[in-house]
C-alpha positions in Angstrom: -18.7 -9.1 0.4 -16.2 -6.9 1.9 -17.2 -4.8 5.3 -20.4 -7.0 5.9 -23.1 -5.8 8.4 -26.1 -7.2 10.1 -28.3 -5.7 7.8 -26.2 -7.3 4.4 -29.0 -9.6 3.2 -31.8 -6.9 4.4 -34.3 -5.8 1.8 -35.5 -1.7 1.3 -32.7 -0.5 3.4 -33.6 3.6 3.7 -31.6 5.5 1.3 -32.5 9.1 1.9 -30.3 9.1 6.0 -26.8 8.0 7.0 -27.8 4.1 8.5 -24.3 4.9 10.6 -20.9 6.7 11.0 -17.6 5.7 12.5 -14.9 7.9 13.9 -11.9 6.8 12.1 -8.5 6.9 14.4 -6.2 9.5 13.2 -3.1 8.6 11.5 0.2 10.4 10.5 2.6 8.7 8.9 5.8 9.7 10.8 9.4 9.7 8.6 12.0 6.6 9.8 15.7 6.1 9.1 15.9 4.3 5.5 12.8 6.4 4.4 13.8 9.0 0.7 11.8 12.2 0.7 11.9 14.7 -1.5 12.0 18.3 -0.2 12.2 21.0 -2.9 13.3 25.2 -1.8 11.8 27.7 -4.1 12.0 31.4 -3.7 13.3 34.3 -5.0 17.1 34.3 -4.1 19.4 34.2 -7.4 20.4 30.7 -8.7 24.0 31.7 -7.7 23.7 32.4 -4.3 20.8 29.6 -2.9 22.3 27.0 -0.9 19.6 24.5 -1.1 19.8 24.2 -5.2 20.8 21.1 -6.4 21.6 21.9 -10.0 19.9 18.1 -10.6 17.7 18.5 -13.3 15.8 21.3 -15.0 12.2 21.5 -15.0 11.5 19.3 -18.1 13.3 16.9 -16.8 11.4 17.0 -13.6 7.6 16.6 -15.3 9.0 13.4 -16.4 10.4 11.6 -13.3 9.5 8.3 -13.2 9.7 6.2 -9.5 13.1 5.1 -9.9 14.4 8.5 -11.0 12.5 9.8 -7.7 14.3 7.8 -5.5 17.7 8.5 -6.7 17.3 12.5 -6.4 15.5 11.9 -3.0 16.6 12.7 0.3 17.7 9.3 2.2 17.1 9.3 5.8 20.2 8.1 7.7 20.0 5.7 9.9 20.5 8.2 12.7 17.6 9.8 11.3 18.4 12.5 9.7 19.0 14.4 6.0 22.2 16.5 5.0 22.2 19.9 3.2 24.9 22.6 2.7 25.9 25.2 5.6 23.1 24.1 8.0 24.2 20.3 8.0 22.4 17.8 9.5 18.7 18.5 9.9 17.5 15.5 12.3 13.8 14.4 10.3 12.7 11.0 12.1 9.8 10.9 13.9 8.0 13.6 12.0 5.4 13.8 9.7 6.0 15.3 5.9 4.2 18.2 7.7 6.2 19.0 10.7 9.5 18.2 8.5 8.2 20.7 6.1 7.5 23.3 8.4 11.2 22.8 10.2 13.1 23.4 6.8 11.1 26.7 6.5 12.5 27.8 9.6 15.5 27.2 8.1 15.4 28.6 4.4 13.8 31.6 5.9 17.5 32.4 7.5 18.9 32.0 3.8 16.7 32.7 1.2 14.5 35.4 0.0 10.6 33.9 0.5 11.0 30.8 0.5 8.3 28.2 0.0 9.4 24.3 1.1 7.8 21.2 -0.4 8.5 17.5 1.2 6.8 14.7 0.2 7.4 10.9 1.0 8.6 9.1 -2.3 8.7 5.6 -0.9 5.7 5.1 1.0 4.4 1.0 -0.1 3.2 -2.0 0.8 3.6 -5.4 -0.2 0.5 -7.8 -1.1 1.0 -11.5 -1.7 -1.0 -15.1 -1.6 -4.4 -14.6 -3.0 -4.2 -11.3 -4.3 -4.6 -10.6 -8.5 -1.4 -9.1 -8.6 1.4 -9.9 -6.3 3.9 -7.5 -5.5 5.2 -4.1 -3.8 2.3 -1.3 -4.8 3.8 2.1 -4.3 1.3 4.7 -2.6 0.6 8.1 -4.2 0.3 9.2 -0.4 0.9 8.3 2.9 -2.9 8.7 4.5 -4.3 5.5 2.8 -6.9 2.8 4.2 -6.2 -0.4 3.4 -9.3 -1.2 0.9 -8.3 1.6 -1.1 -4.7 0.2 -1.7 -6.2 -3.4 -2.0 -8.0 -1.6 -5.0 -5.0 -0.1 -6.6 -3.2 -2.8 -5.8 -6.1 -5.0 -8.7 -8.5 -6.5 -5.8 -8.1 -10.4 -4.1 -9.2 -13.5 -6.1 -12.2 -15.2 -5.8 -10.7 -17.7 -3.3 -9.0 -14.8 -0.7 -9.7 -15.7 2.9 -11.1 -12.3 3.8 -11.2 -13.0 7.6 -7.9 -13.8 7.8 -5.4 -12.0 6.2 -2.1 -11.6 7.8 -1.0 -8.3 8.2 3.1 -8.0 9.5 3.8 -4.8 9.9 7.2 -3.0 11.6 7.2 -0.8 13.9 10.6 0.6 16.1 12.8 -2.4 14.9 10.1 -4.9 15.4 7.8 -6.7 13.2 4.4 -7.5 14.7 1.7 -9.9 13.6 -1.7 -9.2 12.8 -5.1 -10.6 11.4 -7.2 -8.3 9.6 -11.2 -9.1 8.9 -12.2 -7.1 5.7 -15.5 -9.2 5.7 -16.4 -7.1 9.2 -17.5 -3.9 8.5 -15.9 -2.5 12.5 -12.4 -2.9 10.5 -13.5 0.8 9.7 -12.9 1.7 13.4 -9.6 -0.3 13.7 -5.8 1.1 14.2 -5.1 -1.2 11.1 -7.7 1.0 8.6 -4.3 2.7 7.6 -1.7 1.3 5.8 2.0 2.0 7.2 5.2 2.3 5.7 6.6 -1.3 4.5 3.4 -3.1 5.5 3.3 -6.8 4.5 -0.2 -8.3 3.9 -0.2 -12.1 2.9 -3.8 -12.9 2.0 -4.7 -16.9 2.3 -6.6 -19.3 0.4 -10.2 -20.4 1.3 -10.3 -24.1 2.1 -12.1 -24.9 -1.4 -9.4 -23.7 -3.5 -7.6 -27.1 -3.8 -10.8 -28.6 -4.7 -11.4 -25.9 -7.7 -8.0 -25.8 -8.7 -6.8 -30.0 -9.0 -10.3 -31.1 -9.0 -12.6 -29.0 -10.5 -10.9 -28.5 -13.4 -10.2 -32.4 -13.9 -13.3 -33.9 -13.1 -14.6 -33.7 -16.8 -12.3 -35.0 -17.8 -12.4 -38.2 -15.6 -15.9 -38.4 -16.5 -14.9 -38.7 -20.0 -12.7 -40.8 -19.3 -14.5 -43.3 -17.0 -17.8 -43.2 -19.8 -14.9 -44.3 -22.6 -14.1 -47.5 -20.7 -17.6 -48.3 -19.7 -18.4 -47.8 -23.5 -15.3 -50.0 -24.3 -16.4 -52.7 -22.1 -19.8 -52.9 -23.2 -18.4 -53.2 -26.7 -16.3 -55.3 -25.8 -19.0 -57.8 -24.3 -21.6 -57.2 -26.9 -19.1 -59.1 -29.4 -19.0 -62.3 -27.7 
């Protein structure tokens, strides 16, 4: 059971107050070099004359993006950390959240454009999830403010035989990758700095220690019984016609 307590197994728990709260740490995902945002200017400047319009794809076309199509018409942080449009250049974006970045490009369009209204979202934001999970593989986030049971969840849920209490969590931060161990058995993981999931976050979830036995023993030990009760039924056969 995931986010166990000391009162788990207690009977007539009250169900009409809050038992307990937890302050959960704040967390803002901020942008890094290799990230792809989109950011989108809309006002009320003519087509003609708006600096910041792409000419990519018309509206229809834009209801039906799919991931991929996302990325390619996304913004690509440099490695330097920042985004290139026309006239104003380089616009430096790292170590900002999607709020801050949006509220800088305002600044800016407000020079240019006639009310201007700037949207910037992060289209990359994932995680990876292998070992004992019931779908391995790269989960894409709808959002970057997500705890990590909440992606587990999109991401299908662990198998029967995930190690809970010791899942591996390698995570990079400032050209570094650091080592975790996350407890999702514990219900204090609420109050962790890990509750969040980052950008690029790697969690490789182990096997208990009686998976081996359920997977190449289990499974065969019917049929070595059936096979052991055919030769003792052979052999007594066998003798009873002497």
């Amino acid at each position: 059971m995931y986010l166990q307590k000391d009162d788990v197994n207690v009977k007539n728990l009250p169900k009409d107050t809050i038992v307990r709260s937890y302050t959960i740490q704040n967390y803002e995902y901020r942008i890094q070099p290799e990230d792809n945002i989109s950011v989108r200017f809309e006002s009320l400047t003519p087509q003609e004359y708006d600096i910041f319009n792409r000419n990519i794809m018309n509206q229809q076309q834009t209801q039906n993006l799919n991931q991929l199509n996302a990325i390619l018409i996304g913004e690509l942080v440099d490695p330097n950390g920042e985004i290139q449009f026309p006239v104003i250049g380089k616009v430096k974006v790292s170590g900002l959240t999607v709020y801050e970045i949006q509220n800088k490009l305002q600044q800016l369009a407000d020079q240019y454009l006639e009310s201007p209204v700037v949207k910037v979202r992060l289209i990359n934001f994932r995680f990876t999830l292998l070992g004992e999970a019931r779908q391995e593989g790269t989960v894409v986030l709808p959002n970057n403010r997500i705890g990590y049971m909440e992606a587990i969840g999109l991401a299908g849920g662990l198998t029967d035989f995930a190690d809970k209490r010791n899942i591996k969590l390698i995570r990079q931060i400032d050209g570094k990758a650091q080592v975790r161990y996350l407890n999702l058995l514990d219900e204090n993981f609420i109050n962790t700095p890990e509750y969040y999931v980052h950008q690029n976050d790697i969690l490789i979830v182990p096997a208990l220690r009686q998976r081996p036995y359920q997977t190449y023993f289990g499974r065969n030990l019917s049929l070595v019984i059936s096979s052991l009760s055919l030769v003792v039924v052979t052999i007594t056969l066998i003798n009873s016609t002497k």
